[in-house]
PyMOL Python script that loads the backbone (N, CA, C, O; Angstrom):
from pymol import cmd

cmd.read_pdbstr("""\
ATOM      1  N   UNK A   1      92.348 119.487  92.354  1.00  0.00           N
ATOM      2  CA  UNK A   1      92.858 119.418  93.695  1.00  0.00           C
ATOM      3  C   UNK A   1      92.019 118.421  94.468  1.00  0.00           C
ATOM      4  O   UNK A   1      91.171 117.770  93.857  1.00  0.00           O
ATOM      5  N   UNK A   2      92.184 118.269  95.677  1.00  0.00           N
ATOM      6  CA  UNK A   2      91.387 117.554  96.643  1.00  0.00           C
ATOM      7  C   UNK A   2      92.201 116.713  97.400  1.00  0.00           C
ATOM      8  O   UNK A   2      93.423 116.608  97.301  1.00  0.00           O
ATOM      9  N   UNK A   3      91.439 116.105  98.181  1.00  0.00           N
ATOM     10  CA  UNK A   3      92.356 115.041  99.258  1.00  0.00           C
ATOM     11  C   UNK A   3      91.482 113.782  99.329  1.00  0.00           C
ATOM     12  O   UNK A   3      90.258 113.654  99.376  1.00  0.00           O
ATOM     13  N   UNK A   4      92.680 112.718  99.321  1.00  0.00           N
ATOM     14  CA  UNK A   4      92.514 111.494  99.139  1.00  0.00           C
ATOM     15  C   UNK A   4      91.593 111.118 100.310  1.00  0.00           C
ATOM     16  O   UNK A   4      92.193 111.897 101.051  1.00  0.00           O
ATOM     17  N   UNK A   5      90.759 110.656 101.030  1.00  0.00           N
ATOM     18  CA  UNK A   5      90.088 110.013 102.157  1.00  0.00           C
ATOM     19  C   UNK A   5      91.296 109.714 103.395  1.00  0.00           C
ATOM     20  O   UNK A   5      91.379 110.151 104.543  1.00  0.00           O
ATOM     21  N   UNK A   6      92.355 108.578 102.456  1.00  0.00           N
ATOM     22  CA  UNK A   6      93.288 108.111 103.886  1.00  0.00           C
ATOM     23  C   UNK A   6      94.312 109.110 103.781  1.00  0.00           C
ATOM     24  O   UNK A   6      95.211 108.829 104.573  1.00  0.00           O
ATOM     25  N   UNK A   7      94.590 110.311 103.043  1.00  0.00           N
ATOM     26  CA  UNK A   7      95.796 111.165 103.928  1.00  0.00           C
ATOM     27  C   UNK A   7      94.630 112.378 104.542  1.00  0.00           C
ATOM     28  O   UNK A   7      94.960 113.561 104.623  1.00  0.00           O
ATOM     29  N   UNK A   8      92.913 111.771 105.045  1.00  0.00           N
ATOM     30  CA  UNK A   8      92.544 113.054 105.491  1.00  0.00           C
ATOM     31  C   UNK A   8      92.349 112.199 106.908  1.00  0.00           C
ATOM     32  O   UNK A   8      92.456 112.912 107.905  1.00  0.00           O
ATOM     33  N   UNK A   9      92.061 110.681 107.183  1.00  0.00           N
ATOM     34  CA  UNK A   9      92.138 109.727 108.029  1.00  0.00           C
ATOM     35  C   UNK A   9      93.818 109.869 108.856  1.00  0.00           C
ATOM     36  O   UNK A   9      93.998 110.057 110.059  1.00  0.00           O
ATOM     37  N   UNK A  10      94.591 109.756 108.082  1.00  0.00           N
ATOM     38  CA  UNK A  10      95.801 110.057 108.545  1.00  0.00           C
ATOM     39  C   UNK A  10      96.107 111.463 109.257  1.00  0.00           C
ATOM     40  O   UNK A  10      96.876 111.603 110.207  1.00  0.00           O
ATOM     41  N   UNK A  11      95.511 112.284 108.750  1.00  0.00           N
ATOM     42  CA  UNK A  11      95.895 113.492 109.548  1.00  0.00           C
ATOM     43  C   UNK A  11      95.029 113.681 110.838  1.00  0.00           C
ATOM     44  O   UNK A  11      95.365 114.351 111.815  1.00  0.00           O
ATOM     45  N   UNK A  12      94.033 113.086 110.710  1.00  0.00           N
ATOM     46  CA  UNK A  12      92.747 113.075 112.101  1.00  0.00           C
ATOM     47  C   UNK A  12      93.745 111.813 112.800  1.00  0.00           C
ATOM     48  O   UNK A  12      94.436 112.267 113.711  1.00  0.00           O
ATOM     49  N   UNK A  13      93.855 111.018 112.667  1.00  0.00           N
ATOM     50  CA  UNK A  13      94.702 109.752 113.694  1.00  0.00           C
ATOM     51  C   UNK A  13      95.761 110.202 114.273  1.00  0.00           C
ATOM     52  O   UNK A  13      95.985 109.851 115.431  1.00  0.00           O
ATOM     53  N   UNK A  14      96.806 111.237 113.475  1.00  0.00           N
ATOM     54  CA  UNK A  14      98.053 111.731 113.970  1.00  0.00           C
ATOM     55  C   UNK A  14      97.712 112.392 115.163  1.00  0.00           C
ATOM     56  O   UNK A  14      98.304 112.062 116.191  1.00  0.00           O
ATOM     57  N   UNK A  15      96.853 113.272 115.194  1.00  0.00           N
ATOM     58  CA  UNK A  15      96.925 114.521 116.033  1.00  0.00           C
ATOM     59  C   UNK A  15      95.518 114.013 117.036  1.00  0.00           C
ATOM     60  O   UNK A  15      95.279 114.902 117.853  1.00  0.00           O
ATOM     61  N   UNK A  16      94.645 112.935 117.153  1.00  0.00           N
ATOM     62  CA  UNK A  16      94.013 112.225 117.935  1.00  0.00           C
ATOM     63  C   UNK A  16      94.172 110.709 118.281  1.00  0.00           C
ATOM     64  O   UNK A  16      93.433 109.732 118.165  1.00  0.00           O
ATOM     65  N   UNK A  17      94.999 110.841 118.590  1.00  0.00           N
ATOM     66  CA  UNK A  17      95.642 109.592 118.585  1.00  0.00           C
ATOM     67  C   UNK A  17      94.589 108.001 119.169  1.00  0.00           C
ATOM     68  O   UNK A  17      94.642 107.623 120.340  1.00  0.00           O
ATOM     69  N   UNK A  18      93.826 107.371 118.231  1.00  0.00           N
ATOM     70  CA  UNK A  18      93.112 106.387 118.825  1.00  0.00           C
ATOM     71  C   UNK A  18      91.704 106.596 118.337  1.00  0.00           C
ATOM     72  O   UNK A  18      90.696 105.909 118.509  1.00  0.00           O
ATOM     73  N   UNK A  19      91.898 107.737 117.676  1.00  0.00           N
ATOM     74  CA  UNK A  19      90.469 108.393 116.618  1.00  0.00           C
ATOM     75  C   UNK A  19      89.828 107.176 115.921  1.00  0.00           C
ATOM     76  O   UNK A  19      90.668 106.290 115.759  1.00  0.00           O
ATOM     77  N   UNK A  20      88.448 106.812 115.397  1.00  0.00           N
ATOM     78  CA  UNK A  20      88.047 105.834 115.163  1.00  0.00           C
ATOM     79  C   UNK A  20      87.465 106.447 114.107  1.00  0.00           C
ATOM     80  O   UNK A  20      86.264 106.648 114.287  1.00  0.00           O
ATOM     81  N   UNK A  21      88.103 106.995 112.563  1.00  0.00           N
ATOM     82  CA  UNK A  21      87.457 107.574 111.730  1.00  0.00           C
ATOM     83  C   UNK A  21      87.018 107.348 110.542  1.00  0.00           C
ATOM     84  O   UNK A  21      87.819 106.672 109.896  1.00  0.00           O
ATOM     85  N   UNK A  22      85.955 107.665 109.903  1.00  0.00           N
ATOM     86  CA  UNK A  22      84.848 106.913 109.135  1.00  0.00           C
ATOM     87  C   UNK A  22      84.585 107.763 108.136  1.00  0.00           C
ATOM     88  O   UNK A  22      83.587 108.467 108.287  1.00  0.00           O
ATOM     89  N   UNK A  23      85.551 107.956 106.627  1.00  0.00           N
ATOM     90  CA  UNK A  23      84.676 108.645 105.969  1.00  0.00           C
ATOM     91  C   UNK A  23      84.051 108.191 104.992  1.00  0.00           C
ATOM     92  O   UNK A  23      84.027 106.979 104.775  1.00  0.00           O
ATOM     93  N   UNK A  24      83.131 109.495 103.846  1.00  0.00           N
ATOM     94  CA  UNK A  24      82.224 108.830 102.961  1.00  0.00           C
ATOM     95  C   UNK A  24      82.718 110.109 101.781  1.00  0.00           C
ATOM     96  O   UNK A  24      83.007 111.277 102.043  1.00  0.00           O
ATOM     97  N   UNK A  25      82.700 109.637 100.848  1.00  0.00           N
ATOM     98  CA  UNK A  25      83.038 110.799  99.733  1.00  0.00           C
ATOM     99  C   UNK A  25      81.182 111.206  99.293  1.00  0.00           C
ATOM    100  O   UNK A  25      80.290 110.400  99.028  1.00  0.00           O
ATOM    101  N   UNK A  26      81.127 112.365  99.341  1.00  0.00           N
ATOM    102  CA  UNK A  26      80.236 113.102  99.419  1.00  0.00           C
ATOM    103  C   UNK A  26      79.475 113.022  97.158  1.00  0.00           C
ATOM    104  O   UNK A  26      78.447 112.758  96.534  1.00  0.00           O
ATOM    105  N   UNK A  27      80.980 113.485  96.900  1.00  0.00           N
ATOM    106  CA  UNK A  27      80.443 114.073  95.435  1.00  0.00           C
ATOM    107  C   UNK A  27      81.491 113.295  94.509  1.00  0.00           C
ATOM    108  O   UNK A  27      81.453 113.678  93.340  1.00  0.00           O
ATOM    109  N   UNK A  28      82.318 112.392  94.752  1.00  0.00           N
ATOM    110  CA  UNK A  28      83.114 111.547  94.101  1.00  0.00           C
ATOM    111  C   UNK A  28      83.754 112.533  93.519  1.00  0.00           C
ATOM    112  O   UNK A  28      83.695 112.538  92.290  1.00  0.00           O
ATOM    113  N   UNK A  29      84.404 113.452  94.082  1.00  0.00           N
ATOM    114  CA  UNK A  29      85.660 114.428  93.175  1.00  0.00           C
ATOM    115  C   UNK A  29      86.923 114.357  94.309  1.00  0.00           C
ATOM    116  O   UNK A  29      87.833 114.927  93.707  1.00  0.00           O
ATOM    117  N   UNK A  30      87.349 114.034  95.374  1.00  0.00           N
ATOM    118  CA  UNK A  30      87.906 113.777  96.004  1.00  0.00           C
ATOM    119  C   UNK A  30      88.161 115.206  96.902  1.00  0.00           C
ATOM    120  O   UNK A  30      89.269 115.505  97.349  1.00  0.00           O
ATOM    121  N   UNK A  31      86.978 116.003  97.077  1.00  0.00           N
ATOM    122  CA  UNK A  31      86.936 117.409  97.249  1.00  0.00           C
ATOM    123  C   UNK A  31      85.935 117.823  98.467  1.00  0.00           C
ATOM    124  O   UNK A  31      86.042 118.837  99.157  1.00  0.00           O
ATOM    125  N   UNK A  32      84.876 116.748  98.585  1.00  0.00           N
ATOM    126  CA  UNK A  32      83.618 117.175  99.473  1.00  0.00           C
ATOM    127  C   UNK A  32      83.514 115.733 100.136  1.00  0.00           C
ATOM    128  O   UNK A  32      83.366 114.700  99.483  1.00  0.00           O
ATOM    129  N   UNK A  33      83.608 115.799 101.506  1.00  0.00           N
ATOM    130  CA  UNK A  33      83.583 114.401 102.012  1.00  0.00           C
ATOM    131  C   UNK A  33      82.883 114.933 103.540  1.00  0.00           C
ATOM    132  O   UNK A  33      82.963 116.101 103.920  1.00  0.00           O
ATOM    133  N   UNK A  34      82.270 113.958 104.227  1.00  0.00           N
ATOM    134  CA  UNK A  34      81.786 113.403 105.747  1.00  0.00           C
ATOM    135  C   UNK A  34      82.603 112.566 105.956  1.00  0.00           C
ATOM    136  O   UNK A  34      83.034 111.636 105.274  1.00  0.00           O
ATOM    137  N   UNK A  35      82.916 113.098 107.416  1.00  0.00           N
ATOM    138  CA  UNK A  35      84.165 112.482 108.323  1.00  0.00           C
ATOM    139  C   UNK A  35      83.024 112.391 109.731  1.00  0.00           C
ATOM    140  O   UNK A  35      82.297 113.296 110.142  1.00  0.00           O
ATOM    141  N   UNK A  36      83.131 111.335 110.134  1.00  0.00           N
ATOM    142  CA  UNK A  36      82.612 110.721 111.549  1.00  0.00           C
ATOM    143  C   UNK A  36      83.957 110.260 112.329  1.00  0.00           C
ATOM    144  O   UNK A  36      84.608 109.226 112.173  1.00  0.00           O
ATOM    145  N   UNK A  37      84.226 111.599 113.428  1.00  0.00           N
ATOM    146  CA  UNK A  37      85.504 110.733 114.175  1.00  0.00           C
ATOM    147  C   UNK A  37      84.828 110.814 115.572  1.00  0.00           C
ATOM    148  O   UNK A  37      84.265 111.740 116.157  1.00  0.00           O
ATOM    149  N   UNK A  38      85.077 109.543 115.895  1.00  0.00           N
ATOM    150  CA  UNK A  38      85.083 109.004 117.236  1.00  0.00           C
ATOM    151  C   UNK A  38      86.190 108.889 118.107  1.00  0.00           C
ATOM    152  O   UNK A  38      87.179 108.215 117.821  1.00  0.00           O
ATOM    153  N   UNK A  39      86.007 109.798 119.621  1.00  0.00           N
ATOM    154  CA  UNK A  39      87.327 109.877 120.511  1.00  0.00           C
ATOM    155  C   UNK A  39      86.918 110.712 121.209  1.00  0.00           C
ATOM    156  O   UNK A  39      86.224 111.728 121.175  1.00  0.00           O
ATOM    157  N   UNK A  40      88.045 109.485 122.556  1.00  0.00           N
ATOM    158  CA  UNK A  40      87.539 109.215 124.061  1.00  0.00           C
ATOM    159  C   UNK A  40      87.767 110.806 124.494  1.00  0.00           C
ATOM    160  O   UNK A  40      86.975 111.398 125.227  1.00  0.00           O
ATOM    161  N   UNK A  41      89.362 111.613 123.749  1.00  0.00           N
ATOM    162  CA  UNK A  41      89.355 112.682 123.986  1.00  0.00           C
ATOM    163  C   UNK A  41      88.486 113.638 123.812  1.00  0.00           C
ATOM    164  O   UNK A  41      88.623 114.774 124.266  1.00  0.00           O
ATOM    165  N   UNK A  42      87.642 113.288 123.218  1.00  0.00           N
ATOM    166  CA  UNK A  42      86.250 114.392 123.141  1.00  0.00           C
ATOM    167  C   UNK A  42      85.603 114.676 124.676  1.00  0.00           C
ATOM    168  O   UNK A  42      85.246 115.774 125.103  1.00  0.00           O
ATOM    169  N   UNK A  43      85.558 113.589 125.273  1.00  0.00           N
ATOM    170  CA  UNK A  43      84.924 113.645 126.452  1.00  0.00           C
ATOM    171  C   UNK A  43      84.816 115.152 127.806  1.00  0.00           C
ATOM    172  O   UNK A  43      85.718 115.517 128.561  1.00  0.00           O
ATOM    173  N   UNK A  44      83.778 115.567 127.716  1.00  0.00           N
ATOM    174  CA  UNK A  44      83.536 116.167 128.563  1.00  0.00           C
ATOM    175  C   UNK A  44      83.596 118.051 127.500  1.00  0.00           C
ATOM    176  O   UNK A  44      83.331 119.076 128.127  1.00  0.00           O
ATOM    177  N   UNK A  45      83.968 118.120 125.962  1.00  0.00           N
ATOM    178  CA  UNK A  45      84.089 118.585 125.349  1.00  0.00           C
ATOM    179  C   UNK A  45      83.096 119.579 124.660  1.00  0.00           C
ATOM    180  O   UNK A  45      82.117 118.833 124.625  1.00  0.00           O
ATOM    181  N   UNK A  46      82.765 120.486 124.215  1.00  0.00           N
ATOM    182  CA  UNK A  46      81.842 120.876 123.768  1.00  0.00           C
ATOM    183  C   UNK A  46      81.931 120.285 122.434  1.00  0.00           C
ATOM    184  O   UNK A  46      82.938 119.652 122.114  1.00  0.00           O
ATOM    185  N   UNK A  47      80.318 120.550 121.118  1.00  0.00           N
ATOM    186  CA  UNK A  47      80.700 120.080 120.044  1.00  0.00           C
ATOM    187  C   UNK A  47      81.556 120.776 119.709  1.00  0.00           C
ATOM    188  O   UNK A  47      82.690 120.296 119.710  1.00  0.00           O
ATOM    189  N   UNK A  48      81.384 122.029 119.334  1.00  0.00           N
ATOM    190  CA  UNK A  48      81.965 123.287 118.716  1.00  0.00           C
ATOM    191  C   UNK A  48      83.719 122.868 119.064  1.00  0.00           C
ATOM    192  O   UNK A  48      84.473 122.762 118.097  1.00  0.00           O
ATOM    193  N   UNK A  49      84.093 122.719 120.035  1.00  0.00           N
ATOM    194  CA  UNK A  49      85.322 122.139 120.664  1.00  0.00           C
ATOM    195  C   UNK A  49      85.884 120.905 120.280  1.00  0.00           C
ATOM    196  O   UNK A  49      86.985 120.545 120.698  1.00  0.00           O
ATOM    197  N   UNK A  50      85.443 120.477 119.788  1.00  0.00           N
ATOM    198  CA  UNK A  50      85.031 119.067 119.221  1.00  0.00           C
ATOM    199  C   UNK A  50      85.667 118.916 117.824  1.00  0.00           C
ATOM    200  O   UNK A  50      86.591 118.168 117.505  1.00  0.00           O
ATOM    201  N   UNK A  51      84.921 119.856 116.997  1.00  0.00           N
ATOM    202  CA  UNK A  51      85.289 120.100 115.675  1.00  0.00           C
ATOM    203  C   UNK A  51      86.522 120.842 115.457  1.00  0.00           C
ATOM    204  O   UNK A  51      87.387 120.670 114.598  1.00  0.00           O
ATOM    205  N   UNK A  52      86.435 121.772 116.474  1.00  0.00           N
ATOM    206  CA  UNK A  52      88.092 122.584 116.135  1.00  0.00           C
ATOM    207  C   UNK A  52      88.879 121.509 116.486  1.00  0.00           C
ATOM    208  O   UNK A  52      90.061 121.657 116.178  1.00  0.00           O
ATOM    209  N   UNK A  53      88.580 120.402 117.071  1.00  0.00           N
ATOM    210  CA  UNK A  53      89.940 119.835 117.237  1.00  0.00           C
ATOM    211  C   UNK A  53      89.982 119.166 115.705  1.00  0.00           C
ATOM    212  O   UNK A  53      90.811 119.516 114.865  1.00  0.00           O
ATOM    213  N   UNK A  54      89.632 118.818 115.625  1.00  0.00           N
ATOM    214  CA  UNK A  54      89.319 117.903 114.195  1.00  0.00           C
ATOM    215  C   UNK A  54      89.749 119.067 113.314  1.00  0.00           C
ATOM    216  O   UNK A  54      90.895 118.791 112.960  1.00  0.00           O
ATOM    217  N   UNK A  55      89.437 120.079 112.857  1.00  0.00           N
ATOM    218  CA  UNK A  55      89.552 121.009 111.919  1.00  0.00           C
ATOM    219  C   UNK A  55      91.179 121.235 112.749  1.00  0.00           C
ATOM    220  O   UNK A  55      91.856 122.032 112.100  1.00  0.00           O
ATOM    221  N   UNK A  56      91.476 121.020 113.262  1.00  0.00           N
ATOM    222  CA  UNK A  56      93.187 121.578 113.440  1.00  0.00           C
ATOM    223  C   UNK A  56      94.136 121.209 113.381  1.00  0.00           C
ATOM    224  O   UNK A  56      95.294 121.627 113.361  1.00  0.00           O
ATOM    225  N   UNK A  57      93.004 119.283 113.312  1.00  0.00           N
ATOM    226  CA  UNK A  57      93.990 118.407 113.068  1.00  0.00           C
ATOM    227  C   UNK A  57      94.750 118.137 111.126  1.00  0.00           C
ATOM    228  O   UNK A  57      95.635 117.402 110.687  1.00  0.00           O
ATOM    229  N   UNK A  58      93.904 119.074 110.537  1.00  0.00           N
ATOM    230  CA  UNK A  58      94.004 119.252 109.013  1.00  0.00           C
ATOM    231  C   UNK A  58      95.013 120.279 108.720  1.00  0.00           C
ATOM    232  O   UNK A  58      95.413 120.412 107.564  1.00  0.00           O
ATOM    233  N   UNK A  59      95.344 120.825 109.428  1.00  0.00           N
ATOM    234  CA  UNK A  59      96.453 121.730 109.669  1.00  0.00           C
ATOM    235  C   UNK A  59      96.702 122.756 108.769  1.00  0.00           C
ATOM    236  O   UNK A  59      97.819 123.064 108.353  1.00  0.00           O
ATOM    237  N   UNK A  60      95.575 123.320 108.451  1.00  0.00           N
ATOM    238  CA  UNK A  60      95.294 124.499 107.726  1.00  0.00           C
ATOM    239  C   UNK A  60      95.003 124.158 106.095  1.00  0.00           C
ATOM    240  O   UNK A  60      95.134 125.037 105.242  1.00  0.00           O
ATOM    241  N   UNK A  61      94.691 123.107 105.843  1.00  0.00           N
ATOM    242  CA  UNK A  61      94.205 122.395 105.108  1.00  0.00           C
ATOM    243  C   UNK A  61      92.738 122.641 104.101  1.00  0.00           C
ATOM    244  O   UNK A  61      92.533 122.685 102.888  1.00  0.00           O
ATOM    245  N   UNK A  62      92.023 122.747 105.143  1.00  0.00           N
ATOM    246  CA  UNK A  62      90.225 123.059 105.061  1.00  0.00           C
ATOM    247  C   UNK A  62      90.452 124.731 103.981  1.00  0.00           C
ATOM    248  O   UNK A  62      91.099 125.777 103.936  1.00  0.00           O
ATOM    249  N   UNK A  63      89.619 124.125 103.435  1.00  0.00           N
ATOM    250  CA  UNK A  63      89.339 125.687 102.498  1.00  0.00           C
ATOM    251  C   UNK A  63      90.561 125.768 101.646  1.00  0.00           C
ATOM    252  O   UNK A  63      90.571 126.663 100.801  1.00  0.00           O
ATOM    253  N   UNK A  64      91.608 124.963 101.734  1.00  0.00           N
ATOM    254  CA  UNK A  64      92.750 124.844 100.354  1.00  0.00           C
ATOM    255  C   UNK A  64      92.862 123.798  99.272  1.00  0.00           C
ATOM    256  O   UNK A  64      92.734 123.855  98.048  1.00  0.00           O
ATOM    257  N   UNK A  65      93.185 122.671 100.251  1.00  0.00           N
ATOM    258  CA  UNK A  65      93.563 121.317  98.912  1.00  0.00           C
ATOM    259  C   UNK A  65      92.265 120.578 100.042  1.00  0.00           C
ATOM    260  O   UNK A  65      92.349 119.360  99.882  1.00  0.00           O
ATOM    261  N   UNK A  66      91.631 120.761 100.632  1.00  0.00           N
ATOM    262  CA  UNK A  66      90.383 120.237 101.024  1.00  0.00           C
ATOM    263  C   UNK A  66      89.080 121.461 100.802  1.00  0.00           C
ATOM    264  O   UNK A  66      89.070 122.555 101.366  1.00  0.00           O
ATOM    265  N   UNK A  67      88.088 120.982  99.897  1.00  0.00           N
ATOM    266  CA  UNK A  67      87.721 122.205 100.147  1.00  0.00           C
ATOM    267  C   UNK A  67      86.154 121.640 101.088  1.00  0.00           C
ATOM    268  O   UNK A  67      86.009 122.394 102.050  1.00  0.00           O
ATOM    269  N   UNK A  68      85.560 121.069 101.059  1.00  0.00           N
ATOM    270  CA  UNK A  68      84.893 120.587 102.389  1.00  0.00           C
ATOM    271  C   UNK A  68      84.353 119.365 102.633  1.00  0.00           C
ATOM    272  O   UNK A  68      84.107 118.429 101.873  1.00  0.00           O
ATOM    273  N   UNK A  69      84.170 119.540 104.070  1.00  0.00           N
ATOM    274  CA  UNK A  69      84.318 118.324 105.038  1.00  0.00           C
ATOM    275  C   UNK A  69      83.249 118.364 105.923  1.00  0.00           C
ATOM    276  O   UNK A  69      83.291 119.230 106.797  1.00  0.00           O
ATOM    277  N   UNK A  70      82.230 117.553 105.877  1.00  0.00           N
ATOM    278  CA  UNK A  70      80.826 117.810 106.803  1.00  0.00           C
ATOM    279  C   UNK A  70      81.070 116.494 107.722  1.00  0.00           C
ATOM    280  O   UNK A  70      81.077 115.301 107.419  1.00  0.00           O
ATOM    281  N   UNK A  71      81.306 117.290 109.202  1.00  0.00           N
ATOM    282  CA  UNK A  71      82.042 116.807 110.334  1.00  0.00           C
ATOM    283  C   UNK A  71      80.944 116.492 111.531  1.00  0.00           C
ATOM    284  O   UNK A  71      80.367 117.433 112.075  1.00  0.00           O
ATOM    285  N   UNK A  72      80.671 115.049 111.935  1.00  0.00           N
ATOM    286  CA  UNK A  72      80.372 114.387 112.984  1.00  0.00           C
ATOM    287  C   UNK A  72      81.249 114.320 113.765  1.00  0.00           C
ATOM    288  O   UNK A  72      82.364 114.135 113.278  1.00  0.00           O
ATOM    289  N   UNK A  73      81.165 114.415 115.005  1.00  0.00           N
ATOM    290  CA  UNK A  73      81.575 113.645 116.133  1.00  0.00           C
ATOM    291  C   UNK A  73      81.085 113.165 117.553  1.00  0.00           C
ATOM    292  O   UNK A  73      80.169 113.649 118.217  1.00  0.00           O
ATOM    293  N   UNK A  74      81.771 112.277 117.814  1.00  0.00           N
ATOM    294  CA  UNK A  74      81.209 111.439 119.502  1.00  0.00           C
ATOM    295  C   UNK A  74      82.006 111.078 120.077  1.00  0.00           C
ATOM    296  O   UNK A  74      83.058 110.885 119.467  1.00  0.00           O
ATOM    297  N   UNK A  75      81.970 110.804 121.444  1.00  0.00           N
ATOM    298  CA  UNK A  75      82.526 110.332 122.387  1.00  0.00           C
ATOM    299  C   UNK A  75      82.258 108.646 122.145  1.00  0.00           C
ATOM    300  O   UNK A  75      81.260 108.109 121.664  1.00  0.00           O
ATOM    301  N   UNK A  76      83.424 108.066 122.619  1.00  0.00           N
ATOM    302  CA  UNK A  76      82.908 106.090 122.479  1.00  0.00           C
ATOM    303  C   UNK A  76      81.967 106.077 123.271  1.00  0.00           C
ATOM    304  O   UNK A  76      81.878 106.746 124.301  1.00  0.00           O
ATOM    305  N   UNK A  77      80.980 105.096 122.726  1.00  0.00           N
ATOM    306  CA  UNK A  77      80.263 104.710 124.082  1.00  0.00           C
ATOM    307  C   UNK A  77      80.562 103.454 125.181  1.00  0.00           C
ATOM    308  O   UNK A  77      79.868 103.338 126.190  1.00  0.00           O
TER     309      UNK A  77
END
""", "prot")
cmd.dss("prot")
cmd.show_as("cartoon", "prot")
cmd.util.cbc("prot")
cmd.orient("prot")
């Protein structure tokens, strides 16, 4: 199982529209990856708030055909 990098880029862009996202495959199985998304909508956001958006944008995803994702995020500067 696992998810490709750009249908996990694609699902963070859909649902943040203007997201500036950056990943790195963690363990080369297409299963454990770091995602750095950047967006303006973060602003004023908590982290924790931050990440659920990101985690919701996977759409129940996380813990199935993704099994993890070690998640940065920021506001642009």
């Amino acid at each position: 199982m696992g998810m490709p990098a750009a249908e996990i880029e694609t699902l963070i862009r859909a649902a943040l529209p203007g997201a500036q996202v950056t990943m790195r495959d963690l363990a080369g199985d297409n299963d454990h990856w770091a995602a750095h998304v950047v967006w303006a909508g973060f602003a004023g956001k908590s982290r924790v708030a931050q990440h659920k958006a990101v985690y919701a944008a996977l759409d129940g995803r996380m813990g199935g055909a993704l099994h993890a994702l070690q998640l940065t995020t920021a506001v642009p500067s």
